[in-house]
C-alpha positions in Angstrom: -9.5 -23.5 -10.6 -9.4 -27.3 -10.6 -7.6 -29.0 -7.7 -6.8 -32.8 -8.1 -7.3 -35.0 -5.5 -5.5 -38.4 -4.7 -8.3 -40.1 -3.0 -6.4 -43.4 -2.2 -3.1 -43.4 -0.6 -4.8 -42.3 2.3 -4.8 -44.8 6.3 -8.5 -44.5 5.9 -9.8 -45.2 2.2 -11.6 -42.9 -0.1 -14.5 -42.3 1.8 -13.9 -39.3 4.0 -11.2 -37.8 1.1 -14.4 -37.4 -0.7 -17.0 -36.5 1.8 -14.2 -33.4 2.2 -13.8 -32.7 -1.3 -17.3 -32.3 -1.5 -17.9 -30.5 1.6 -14.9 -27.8 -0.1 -17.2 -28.1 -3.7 -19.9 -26.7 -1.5 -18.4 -24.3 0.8 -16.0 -22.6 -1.3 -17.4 -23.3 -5.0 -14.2 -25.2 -5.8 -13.6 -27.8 -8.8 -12.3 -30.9 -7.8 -10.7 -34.0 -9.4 -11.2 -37.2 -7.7 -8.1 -39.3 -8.4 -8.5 -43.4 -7.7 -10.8 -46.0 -8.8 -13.4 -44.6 -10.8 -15.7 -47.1 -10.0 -15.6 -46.3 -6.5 -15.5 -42.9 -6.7 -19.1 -43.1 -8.8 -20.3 -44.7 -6.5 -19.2 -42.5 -3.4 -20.3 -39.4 -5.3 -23.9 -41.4 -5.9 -24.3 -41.2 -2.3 -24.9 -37.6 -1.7 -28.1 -36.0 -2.5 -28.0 -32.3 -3.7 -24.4 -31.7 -4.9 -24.5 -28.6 -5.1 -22.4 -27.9 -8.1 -21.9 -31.3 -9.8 -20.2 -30.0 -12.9 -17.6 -29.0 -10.1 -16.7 -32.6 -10.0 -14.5 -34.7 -12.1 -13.2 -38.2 -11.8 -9.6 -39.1 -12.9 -8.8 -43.2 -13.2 -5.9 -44.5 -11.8 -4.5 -47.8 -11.7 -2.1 -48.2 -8.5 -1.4 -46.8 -4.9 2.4 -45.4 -4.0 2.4 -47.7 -0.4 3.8 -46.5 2.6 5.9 -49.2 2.7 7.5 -48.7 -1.2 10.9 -46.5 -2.0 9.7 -43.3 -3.1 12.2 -42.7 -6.2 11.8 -45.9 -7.5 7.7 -46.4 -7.2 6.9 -43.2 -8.4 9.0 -44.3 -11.6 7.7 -48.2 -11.4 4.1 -47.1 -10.7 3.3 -43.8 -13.7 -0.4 -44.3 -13.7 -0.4 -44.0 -9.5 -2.3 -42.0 -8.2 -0.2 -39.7 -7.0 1.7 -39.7 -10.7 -1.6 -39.0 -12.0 -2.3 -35.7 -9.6 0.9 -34.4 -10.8 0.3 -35.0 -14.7 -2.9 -33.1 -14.1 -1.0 -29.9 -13.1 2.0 -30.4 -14.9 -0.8 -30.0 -18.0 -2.3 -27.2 -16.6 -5.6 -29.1 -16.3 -5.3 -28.2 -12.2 -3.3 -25.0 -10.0 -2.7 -27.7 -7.5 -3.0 -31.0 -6.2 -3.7 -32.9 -2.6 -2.2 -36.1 -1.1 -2.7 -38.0 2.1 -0.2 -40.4 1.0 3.4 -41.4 1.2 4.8 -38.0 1.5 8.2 -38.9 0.0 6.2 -40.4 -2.9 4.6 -37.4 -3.3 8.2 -34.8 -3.0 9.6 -37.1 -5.3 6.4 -37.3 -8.2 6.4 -33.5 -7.5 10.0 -33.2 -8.2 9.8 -36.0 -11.2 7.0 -34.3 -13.1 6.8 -30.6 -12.0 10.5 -29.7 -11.3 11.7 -26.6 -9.2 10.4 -22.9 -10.0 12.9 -21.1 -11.1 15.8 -20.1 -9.0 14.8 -22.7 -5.9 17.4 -25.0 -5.0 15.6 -27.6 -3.0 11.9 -27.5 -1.8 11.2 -27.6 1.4 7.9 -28.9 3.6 6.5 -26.1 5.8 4.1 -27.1 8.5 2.2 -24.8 11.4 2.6 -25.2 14.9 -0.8 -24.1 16.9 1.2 -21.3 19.5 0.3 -20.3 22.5 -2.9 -18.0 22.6 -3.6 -17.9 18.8 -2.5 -18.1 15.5 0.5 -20.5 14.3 4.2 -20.5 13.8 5.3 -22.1 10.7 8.5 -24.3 10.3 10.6 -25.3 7.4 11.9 -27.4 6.2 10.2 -30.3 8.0 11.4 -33.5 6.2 12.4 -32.8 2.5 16.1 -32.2 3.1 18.5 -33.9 5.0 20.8 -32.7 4.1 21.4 -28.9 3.7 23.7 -26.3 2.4 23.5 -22.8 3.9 22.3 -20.8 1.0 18.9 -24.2 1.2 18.1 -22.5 4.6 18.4 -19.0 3.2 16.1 -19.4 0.7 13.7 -21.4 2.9 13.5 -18.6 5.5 12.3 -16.6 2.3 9.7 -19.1 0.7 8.6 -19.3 4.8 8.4 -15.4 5.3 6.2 -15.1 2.0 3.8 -17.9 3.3 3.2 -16.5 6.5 2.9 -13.0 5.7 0.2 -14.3 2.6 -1.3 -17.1 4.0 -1.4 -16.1 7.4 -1.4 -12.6 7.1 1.4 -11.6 9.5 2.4 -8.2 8.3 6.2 -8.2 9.0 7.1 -12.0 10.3 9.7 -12.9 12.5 12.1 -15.2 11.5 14.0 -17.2 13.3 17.2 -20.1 13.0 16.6 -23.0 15.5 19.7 -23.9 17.3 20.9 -25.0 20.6 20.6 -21.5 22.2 19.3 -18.3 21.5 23.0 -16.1 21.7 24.5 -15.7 18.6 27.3 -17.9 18.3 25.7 -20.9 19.1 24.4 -23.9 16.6 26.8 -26.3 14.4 29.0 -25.1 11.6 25.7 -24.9 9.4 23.4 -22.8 11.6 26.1 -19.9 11.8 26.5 -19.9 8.3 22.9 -19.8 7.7 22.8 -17.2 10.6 25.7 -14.5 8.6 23.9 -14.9 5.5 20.3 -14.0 7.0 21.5 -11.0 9.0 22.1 -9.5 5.8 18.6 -9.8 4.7 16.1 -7.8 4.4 13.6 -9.7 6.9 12.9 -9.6 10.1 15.2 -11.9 11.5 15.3 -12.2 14.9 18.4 -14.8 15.6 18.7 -18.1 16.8 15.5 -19.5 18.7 14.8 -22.8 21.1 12.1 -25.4 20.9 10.1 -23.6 23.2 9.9 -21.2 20.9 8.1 -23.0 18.2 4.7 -22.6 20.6 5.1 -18.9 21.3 6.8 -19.7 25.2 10.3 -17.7 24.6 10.9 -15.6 21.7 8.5 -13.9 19.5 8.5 -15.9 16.6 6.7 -16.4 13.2 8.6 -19.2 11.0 11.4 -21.0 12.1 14.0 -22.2 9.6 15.9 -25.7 10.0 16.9 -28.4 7.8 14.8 -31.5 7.0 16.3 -33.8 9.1 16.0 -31.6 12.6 12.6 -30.6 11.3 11.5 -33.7 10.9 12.7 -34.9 14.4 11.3 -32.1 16.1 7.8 -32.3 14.0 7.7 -36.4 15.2 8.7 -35.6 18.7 5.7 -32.8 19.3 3.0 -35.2 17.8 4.7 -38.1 20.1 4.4 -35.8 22.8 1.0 -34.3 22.4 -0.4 -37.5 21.8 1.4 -39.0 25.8 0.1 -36.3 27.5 -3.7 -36.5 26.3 -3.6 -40.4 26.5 -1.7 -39.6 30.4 -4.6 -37.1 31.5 -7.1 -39.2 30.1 -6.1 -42.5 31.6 -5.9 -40.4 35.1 -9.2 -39.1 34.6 -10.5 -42.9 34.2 -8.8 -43.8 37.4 -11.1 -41.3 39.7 -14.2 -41.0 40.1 -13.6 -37.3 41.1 -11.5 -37.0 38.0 -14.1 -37.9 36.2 -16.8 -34.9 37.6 -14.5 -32.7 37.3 -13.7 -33.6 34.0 -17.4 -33.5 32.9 -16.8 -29.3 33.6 -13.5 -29.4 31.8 -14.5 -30.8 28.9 -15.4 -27.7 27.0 -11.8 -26.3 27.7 -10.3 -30.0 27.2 -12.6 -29.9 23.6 -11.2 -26.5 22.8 -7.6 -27.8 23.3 -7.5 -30.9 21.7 -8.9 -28.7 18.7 -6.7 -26.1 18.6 -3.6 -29.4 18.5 -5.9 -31.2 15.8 -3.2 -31.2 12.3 -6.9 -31.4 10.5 -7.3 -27.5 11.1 -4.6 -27.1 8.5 -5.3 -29.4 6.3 -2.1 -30.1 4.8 1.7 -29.0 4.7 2.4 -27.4 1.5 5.5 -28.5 -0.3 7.3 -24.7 -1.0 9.1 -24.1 -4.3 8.2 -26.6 -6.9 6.3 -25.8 -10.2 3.1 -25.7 -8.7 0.7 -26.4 -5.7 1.4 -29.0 -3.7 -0.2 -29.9 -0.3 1.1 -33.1 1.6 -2.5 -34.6 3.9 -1.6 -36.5 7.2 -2.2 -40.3 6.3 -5.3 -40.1 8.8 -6.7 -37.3 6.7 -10.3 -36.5 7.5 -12.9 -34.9 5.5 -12.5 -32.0 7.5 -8.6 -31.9 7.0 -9.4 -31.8 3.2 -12.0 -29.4 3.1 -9.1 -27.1 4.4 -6.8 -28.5 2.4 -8.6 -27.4 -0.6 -9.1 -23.8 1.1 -5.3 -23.6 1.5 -4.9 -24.2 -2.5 -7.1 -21.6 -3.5 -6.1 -19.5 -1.4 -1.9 -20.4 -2.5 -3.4 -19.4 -5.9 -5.0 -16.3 -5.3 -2.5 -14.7 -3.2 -0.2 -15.9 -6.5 2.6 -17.2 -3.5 5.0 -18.9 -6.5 5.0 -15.8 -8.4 6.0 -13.9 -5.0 8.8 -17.1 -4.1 10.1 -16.4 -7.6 10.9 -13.3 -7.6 12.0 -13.0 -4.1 14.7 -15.5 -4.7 15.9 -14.0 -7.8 16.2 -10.8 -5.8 17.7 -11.9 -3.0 20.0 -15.2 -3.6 
C-alpha cells in the first residue's frame, strides 16, 4: 500500500517529512511517495545509508507549494501540479490508499474535496482530532474546522464517522458519544445542538448527552468522541493548544526565576518529560479528514519526522481496519 507524501507545504522544509517517511519505510514496511522537488528529495534520500527497503520509495515531481497565506478554493484550482494537487491525483488514480499533508489544511479539504469527492452517502466531511485525557488514552472530537456551518443531520452523521474511528482506530469497544454544549442537562445548547441531540437519541450508539469542555480531557463525564460543528471545534481545538502552550511557557519561566525551582525541577523533570509527551500533537501524527473518497491525514505545519512516522501508521492502519467501507455503510443504514 503506497501512501503519498507532500513533503513541502510543511513550517520546517522537506528534511524531517522525509527523515519520517523513512523512519515509517523501516518500521512498518510501508511504500511511500515523496511529493516535492525531486531534485531535493534525491538528494535527501542520498543521505541515508542502509534504506532498508529502497524499492519502498518513490519520488513524485511537483512544481508549486499551496502557501499558508493563499485562498484555498482558488489555489488548489490556480496551482494543479501543487503538491498537495499532486497527492490527491495519486489516490484519486489508485496509485496510493492515502495521502499526508503538513500544509494549508483548507488547501488540503478543498484538493480532497476537488479531486476525490465524498464517499457515498456523506454530506460534508469533517476533521477529527484526539485530545490526550486524563490517565490514558484519547478522546476524539469532530468536526474540528471543516464546517462552519452545520445542519443537524452534518452532526449526526459525524458522531457516526467519529464512533467508527474510535472504536477501529482506537479500539474502544462500545464509545461514548457525546454533543458539546453549554451544559450537560438536556435542554441546554442553541437551536442546533437540540436538534442534533433528538436525532442522536434515536440512535443506536452510545450516546451519552450533552457534555462540557472539561469533558474533552476525561475531568466530568465519561466520554469517547465529542461531536460539534467546525466552527466551535475549531475554537475550542486553538484555545487548548493556546493554553497548553501558557502554562508550560508560565512554569517554565517560574522555574528560571528560583534557584530552588530549579533543583526541584531537575527531580521533576522525568514527570514534566512524561507530560509534555503525552500533550505533544506529534504522537498522533495527523488528523484524518472523515468521509471523503479516500485517506486523508492533515500534519501540524510543525510536523516532525516523528509526527509522520505515525502519520503513516495511522494510514495503514485506516486501510486495514477498511474504516470508509465501515462509514459507508453505516450512513446508509442509519441517515
Amino acid at each position: 500500500m503506497w501512501i503519498a507524501i507532500d513533503t513541502v507545504s510543511g513550517d520546517l522544509g522537506p528534511e524531517p517529512i522525509v527523515n519520517g517517511a523513512l523512519m515509517a519505510v523501516k518500521e512498518f514496511d510501508a511504500r511511500v511517495i515523496l511529493v516535492g522537488d525531486r531534485q531535493l528529495l534525491s538528494k535527501l534520500i542520498s543521505g541515508h545509508k542502509n534504506i532498508a527497503s529502497p524499492s519502498n520509495i518513490r519520488i513524485e515531481n511537483s512544481d508549486s507549494v499551496v502557501q499558508m497565506s493563499d485562498q484555498p478554493a482558488k489555489a488548489v484550482r490556480a496551482k494543479p501540479h501543487s503538491s498537495i494537487m499532486v497527492c490527491s491525483k495519486l489516490v484519486k488514480n489508485n496509485e496510493a490508499i492515502g495521502l499526508f499533508s503538513p500544509g494549508n489544511t483548507g488547501a488540503t479539504m478543498a484538493a480532497s474535496l476537488l479531486v476525490l469527492g465524498r464517499l457515498p452517502g456523506v454530506k460534508r466531511p469533517a476533521v477529527i482530532t484526539p485530545l490526550p485525557r486524563n490517565g490514558s488514552g484519547a478522546t476524539v472530537l469532530l468536526d474540528a474546522g471543516a464546517n462552519v456551518d452545520c445542519k443537524a443531520e452534518y452532526l449526526v452523521q459525524f458522531a457516526i464517522m467519529g464512533e467508527i474511528y474510535s472504536r477501529e482506530i482506537l479500539g474502544i469497544l462500545h464509545p461514548a458519544i457525546g454533543l458539546l454544549s453549554n451544559g450537560e442537562e438536556d435542554n441546554k445548547g442553541n437551536e442546533l445542538t437540540q436538534n442534533v441531540f433528538k436525532a442522536l437519541k434515536k440512535l443506536p450508539v452510545y450516546f451519552v448527552g450533552n457534555v462540557e469542555g472539561r469533558d474533552l480531557f476525561g475531568f466530568g463525564k465519561p466520554v469517547d468522541v465529542v461531536v460539534c460543528d467546525g466552527f466551535i471545534g475549531n475554537i475550542a481545538i486553538k484555545t487548548i493548544e493556546g493554553t497548553a502552550k501558557a502554562i508550560f511557557n508560565t512554569l517554565k519561566r517560574n522555574i528560571e526565576a528560583s534557584p530552588l525551582a530549579k533543583t526541584g525541577a531537575l527531580f521533576l523533570k522525568p514527570t514534566l518529560q512524561a507530560v509534555k509527551g503525552q500533550m505533544d500533537h506529534s504522537n498522533y501524527g495527523g488528523a484524518p479528514l472523515l468521509g471523503v473518497n479516500g485517506i486523508v491525514l492533515i500534519g501540524h505545519g510543525s510536523s516532525n519526522a516523528w509526527a509522520v512516522r505515525n502519520a503513516i501508521k495511522t494510514t495503514l492502519d485506516f486501510a486495514r481496519h477498511e474504516i470508509n467501507r465501515h462509514i459507508i455503510e453505516n450512513i446508509k443504514q442509519f441517515t
